[in-house]
ROSE-4610 file (N, C-alpha, C; in Angstrom, 1 decimal, always signed):
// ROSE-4610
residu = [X/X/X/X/X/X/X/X/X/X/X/X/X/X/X/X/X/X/X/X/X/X/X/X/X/X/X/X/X/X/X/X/X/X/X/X/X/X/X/X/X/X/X/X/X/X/X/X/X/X/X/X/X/X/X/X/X/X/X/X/X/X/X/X/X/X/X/X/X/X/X/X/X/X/X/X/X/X/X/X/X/X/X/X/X/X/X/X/X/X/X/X/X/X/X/X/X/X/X/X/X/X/X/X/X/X/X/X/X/X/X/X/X/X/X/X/X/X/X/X/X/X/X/X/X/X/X/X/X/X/X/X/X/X/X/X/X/X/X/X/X/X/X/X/X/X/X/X/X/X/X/X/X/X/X/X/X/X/X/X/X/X/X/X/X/X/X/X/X/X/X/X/X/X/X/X/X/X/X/X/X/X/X/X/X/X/X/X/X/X/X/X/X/X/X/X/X/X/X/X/X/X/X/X/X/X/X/X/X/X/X/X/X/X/X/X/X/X/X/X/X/X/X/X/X/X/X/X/X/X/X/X/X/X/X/X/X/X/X/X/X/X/X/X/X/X/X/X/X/X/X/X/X/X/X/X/X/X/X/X/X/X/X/X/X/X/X/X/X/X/X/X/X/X/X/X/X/X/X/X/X/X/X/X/X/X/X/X/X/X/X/X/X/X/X/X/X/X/X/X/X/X/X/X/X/X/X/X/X/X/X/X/X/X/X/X/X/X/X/X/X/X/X/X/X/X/X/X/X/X/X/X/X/X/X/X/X/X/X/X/X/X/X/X/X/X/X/X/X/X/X/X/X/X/X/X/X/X/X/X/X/X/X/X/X/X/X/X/X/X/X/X/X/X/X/X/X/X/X/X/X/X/X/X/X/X/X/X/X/X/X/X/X/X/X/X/X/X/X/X/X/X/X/X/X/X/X/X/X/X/X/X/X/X/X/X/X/X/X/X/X/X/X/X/X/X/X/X/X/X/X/X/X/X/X/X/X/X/X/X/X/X/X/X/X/X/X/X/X/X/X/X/X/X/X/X/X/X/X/X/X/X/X/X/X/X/X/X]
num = [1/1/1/2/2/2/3/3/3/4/4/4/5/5/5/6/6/6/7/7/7/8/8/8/9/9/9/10/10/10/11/11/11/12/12/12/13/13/13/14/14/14/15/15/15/16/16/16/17/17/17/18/18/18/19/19/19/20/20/20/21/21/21/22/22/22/23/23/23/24/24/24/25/25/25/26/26/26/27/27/27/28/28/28/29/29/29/30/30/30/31/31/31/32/32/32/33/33/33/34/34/34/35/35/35/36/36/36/37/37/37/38/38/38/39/39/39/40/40/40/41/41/41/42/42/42/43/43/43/44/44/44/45/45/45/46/46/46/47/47/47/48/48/48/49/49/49/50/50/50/51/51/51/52/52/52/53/53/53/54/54/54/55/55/55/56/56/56/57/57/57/58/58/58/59/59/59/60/60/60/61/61/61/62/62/62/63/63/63/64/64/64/65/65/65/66/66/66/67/67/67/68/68/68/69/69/69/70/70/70/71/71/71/72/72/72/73/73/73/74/74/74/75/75/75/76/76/76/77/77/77/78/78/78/79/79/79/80/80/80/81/81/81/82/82/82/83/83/83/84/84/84/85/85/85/86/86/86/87/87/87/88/88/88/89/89/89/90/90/90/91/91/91/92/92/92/93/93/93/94/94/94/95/95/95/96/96/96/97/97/97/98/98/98/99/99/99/100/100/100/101/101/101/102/102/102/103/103/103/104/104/104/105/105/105/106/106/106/107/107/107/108/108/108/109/109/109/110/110/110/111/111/111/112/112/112/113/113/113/114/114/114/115/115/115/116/116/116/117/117/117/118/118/118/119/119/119/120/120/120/121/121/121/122/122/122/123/123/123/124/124/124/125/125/125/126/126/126/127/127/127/128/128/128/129/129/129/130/130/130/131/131/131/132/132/132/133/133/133/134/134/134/135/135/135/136/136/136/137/137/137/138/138/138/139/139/139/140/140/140/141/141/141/142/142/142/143/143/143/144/144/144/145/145/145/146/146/146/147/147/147/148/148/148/149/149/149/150/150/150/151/151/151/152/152/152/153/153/153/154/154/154/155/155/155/156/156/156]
x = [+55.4/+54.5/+54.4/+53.3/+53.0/+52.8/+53.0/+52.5/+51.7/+51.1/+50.5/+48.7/+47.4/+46.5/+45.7/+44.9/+44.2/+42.9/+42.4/+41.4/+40.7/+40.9/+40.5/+40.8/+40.3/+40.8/+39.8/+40.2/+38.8/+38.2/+37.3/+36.8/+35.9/+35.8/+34.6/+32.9/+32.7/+31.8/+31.3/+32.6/+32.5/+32.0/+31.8/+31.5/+30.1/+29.5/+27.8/+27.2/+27.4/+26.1/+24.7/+24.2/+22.7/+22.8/+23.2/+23.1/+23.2/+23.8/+23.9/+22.5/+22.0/+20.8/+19.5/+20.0/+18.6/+17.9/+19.0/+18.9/+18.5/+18.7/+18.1/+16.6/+16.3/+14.7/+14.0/+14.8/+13.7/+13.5/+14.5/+14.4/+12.7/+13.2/+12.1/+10.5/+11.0/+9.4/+9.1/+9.7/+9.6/+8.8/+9.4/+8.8/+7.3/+7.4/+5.9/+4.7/+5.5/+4.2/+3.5/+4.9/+4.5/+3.9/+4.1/+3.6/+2.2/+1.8/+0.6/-0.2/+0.0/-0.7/-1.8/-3.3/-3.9/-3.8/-3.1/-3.1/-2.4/-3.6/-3.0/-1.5/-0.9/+0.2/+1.2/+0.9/+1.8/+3.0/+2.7/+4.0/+5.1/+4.7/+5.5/+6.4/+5.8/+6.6/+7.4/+6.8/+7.9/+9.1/+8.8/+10.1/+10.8/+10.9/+11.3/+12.2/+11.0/+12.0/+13.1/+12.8/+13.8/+14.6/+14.7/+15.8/+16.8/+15.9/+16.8/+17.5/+16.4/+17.1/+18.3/+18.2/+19.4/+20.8/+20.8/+21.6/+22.2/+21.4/+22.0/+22.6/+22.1/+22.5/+24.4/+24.4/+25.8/+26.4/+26.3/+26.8/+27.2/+26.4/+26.9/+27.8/+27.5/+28.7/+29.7/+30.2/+30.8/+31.8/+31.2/+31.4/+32.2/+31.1/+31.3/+32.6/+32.5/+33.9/+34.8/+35.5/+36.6/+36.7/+36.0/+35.8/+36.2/+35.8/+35.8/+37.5/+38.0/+39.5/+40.5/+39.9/+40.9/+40.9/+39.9/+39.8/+40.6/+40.1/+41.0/+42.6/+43.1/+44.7/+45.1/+44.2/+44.7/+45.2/+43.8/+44.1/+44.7/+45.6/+46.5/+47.8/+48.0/+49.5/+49.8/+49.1/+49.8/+49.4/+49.1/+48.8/+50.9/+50.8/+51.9/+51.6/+52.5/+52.8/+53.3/+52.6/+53.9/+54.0/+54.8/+54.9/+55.4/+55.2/+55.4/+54.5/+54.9/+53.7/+53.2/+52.0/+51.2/+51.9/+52.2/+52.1/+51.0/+51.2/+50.1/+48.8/+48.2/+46.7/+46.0/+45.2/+43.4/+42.6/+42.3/+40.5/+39.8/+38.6/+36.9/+36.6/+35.9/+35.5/+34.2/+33.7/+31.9/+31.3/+31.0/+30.0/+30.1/+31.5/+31.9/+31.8/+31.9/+32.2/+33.4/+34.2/+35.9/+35.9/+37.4/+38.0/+38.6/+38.8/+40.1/+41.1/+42.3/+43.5/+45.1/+45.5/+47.1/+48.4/+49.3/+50.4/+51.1/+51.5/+52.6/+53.8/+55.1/+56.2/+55.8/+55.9/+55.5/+54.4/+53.6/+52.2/+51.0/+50.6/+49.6/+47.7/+46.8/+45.7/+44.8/+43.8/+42.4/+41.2/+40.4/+39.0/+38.3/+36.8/+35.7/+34.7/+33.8/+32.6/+31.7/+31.3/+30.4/+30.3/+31.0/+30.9/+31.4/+31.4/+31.8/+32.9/+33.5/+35.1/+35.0/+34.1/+34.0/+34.5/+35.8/+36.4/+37.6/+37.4/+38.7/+38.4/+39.1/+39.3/+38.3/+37.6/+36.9/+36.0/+37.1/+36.3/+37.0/+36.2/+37.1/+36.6/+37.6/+37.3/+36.1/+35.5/+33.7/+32.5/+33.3/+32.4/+33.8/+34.7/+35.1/+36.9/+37.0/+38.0/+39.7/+40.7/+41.8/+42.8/+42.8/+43.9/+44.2/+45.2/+45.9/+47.5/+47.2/+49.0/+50.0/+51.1/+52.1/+51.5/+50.3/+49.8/+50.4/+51.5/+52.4/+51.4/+51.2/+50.5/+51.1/+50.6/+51.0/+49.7/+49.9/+49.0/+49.1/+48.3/+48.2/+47.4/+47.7/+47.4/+47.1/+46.0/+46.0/+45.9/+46.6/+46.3/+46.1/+45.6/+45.1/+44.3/+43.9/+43.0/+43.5/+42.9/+43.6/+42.7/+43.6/+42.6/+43.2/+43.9/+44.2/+44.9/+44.8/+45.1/+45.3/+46.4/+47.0/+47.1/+47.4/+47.7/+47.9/+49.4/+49.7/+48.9/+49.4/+48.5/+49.0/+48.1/+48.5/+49.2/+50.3/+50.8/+50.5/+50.9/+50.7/+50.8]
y = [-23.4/-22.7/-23.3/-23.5/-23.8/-23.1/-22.3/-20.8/-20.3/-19.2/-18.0/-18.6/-18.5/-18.3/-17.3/-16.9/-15.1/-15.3/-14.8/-14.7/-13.4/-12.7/-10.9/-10.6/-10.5/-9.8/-8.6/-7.6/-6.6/-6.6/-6.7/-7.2/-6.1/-5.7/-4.6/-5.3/-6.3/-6.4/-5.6/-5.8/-5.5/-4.0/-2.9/-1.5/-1.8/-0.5/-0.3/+0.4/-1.3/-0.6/-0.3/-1.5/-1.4/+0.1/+0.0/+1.7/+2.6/+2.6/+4.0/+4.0/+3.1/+3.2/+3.5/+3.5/+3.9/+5.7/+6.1/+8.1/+7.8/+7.6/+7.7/+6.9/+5.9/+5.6/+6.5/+7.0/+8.2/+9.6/+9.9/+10.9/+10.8/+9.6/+9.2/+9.0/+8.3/+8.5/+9.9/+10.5/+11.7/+13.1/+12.6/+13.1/+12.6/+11.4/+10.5/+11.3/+11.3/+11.7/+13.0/+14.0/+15.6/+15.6/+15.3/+14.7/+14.4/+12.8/+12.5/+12.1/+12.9/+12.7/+13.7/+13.1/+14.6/+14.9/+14.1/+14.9/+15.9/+17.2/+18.7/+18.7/+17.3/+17.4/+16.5/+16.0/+15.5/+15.9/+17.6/+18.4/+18.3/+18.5/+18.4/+17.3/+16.7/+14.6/+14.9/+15.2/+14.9/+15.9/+17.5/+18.3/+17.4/+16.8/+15.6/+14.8/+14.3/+13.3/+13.6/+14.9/+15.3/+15.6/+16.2/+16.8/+15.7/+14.6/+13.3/+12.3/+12.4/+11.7/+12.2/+13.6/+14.2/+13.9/+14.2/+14.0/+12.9/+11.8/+10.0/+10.3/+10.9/+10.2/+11.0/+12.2/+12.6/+12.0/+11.3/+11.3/+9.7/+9.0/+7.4/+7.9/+8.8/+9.0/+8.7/+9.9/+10.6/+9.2/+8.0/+7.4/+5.8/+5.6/+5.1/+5.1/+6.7/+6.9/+6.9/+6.9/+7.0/+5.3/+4.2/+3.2/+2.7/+2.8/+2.8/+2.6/+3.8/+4.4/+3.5/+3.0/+2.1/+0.5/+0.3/-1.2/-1.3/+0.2/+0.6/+0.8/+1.4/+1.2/+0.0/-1.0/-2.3/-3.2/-3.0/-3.8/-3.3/-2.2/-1.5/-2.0/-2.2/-2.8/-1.6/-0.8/+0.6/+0.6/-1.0/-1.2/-1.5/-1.0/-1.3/-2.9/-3.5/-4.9/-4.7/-5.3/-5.5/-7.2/-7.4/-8.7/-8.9/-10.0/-10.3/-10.9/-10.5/-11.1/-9.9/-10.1/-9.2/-9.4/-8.2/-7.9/-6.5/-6.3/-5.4/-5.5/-6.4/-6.9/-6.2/-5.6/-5.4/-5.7/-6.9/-7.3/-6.3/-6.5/-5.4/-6.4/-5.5/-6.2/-6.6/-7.8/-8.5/-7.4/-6.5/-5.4/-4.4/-4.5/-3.6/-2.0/-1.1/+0.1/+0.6/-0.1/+0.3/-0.4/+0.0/-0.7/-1.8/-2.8/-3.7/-3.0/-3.5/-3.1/-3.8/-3.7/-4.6/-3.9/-4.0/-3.5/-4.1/-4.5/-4.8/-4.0/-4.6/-4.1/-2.4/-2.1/-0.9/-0.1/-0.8/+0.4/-0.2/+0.7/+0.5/+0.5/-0.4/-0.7/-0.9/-0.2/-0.4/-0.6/-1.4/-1.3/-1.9/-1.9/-2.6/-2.9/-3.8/-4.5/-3.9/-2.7/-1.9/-0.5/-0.4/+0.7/+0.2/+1.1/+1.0/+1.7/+0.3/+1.0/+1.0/+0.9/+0.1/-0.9/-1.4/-2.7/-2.9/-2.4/-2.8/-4.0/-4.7/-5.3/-4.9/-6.0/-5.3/-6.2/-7.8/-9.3/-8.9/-8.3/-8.7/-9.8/-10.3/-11.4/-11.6/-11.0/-11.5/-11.6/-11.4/-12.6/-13.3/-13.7/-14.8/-14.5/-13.0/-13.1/-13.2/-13.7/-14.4/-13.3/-12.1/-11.6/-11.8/-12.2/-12.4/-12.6/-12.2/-11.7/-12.7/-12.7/-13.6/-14.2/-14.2/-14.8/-13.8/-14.8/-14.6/-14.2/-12.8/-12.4/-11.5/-11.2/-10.6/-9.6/-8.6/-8.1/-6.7/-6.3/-5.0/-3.9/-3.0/-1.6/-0.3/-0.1/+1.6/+2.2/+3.2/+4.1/+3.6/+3.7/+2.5/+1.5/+1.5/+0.5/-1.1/-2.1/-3.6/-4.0/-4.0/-4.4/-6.3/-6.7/-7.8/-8.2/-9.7/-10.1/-11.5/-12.0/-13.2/-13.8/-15.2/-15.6/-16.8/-17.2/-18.2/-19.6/-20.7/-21.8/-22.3/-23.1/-23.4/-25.0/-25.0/-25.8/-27.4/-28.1/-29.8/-30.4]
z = [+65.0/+64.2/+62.8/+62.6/+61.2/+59.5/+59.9/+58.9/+59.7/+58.6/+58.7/+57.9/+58.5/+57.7/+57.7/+57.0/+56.6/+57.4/+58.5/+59.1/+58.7/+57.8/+57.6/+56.9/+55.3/+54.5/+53.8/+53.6/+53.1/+51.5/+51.4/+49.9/+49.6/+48.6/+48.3/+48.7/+48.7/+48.9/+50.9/+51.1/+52.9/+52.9/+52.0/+51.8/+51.6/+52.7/+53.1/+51.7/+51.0/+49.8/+50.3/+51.0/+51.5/+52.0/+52.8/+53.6/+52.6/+51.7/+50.5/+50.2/+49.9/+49.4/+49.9/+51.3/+52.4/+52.4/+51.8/+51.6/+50.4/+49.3/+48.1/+47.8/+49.2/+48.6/+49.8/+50.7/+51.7/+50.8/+49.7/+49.0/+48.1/+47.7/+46.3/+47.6/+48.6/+49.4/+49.7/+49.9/+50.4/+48.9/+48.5/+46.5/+46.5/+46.6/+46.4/+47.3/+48.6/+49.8/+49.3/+49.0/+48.6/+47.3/+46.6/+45.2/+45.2/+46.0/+46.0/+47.2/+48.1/+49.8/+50.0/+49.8/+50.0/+51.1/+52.5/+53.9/+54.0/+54.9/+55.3/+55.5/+56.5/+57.0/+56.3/+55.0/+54.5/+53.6/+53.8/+53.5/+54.3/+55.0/+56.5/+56.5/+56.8/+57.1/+55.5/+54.6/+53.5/+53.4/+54.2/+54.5/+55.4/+56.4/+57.5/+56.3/+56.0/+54.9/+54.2/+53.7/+52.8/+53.2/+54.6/+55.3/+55.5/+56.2/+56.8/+55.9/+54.7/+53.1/+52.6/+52.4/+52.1/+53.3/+54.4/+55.3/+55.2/+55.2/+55.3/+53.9/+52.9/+51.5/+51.4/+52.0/+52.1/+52.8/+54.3/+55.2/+54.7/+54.1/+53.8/+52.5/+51.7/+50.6/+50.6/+51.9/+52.4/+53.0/+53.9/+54.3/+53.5/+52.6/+51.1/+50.7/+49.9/+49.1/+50.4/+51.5/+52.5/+52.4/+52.7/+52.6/+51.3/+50.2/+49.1/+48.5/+49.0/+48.9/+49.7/+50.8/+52.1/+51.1/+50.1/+49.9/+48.5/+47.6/+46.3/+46.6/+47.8/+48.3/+48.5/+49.1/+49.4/+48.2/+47.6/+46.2/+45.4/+45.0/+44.3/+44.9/+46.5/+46.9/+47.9/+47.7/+48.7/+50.5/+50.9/+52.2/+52.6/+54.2/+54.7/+55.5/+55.3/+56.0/+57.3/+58.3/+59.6/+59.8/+60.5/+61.0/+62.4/+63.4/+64.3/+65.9/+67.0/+67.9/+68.7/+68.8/+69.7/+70.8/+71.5/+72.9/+73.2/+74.7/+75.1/+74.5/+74.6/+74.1/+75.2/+75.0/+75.8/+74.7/+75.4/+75.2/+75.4/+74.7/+74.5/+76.0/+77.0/+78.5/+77.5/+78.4/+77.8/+78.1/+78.6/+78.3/+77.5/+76.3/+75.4/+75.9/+75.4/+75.9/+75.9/+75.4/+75.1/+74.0/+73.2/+72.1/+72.4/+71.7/+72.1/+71.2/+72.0/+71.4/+71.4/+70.4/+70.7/+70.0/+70.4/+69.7/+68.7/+67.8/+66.9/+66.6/+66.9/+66.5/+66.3/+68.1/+68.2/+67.7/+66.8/+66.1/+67.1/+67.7/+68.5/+67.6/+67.8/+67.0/+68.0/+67.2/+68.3/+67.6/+67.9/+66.8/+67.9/+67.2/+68.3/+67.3/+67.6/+67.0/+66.6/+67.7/+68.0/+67.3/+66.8/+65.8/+64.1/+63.5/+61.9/+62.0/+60.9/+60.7/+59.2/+58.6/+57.3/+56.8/+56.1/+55.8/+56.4/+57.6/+58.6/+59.7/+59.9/+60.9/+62.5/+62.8/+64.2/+64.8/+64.5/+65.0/+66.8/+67.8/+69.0/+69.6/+70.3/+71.2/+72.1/+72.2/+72.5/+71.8/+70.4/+69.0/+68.2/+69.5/+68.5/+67.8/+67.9/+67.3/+68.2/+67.1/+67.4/+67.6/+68.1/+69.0/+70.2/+70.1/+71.7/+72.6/+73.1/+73.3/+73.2/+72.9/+71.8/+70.5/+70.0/+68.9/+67.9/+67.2/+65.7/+64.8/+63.8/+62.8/+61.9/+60.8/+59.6/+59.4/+59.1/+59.0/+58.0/+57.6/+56.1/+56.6/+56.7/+57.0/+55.8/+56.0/+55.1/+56.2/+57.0/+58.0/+59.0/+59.7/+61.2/+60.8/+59.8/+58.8/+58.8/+59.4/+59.4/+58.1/+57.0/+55.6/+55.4/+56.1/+55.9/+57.3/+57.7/+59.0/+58.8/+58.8/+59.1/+60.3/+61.1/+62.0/+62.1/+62.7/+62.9/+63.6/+62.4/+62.8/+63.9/+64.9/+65.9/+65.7/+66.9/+66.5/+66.9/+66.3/+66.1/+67.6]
């Protein structure tokens, strides 16, 4: 083994700004329509709007600040380190529908591609990514959260 290099590290930039912002311009369309639409039914679509504006704009907040907090613990030092080799690997099957998952020095981890984790770790091996059973890694944790991921270089 050669060392360890960083394939995964979490950076604020990796937090759904775009998305935050998709509730706050359905709000302001939704003002506009009711505001200035002389159609009968353009009350309507803009109660729609407002309903669905408001909803996204909490729910990505909501999602935001949790995210927000996993990348502010990291970069403050309050992530836990483990080190060692994967065993008990499951691969994500090519038709996804499960998580992949692997164990390290007993803590068991699961993430998948296909959903949001926000700035956690969730490259599985059917786009590419480098878990795999005996593969030596270091890796940083907020909670089940992989905010940083190491892995040994292969060798010469």
């Amino acid at each position: 083994m050669n060392g360890l290099h960083t394939v995964f590290e979490a950076k604020w930039s990796d937090l759904p700004w775009i998305m935050m912002l998709i509730g706050p311009a359905i709000l302001v369309l939704a003002y506009v329509v009711a505001r200035h639409s002389p159609k009968p039914h353009s009350k309507a679509v803009a109660g729609l709007a407002l309903i669905i504006g408001t909803f996204w704009t909490i729910f990505m907040g909501m999602l935001f600040f949790q995210s927000a907090k996993v990348v502010k613990d990291f970069r403050s030092g309050a992530a836990q380190t483990l080190e060692g080799d994967v065993t008990d690997f499951r691969p994500m099957p090519a038709t996804g529908h499960a998580t992949e998952q692997f164990t390290l020095n007993s803590v068991r981890f699961a993430y998948s591609n296909l959903e949001f984790h926000g700035p956690c770790f969730d490259r599985t091996v059917t786009v590419g990514g480098p878990i795999k059973n005996g593969l030596h890694v270091r890796l940083s944790r907020v909670g089940n959260c992989i905010v940083k991921l190491e892995v040994a270089d292969a060798s010469k």
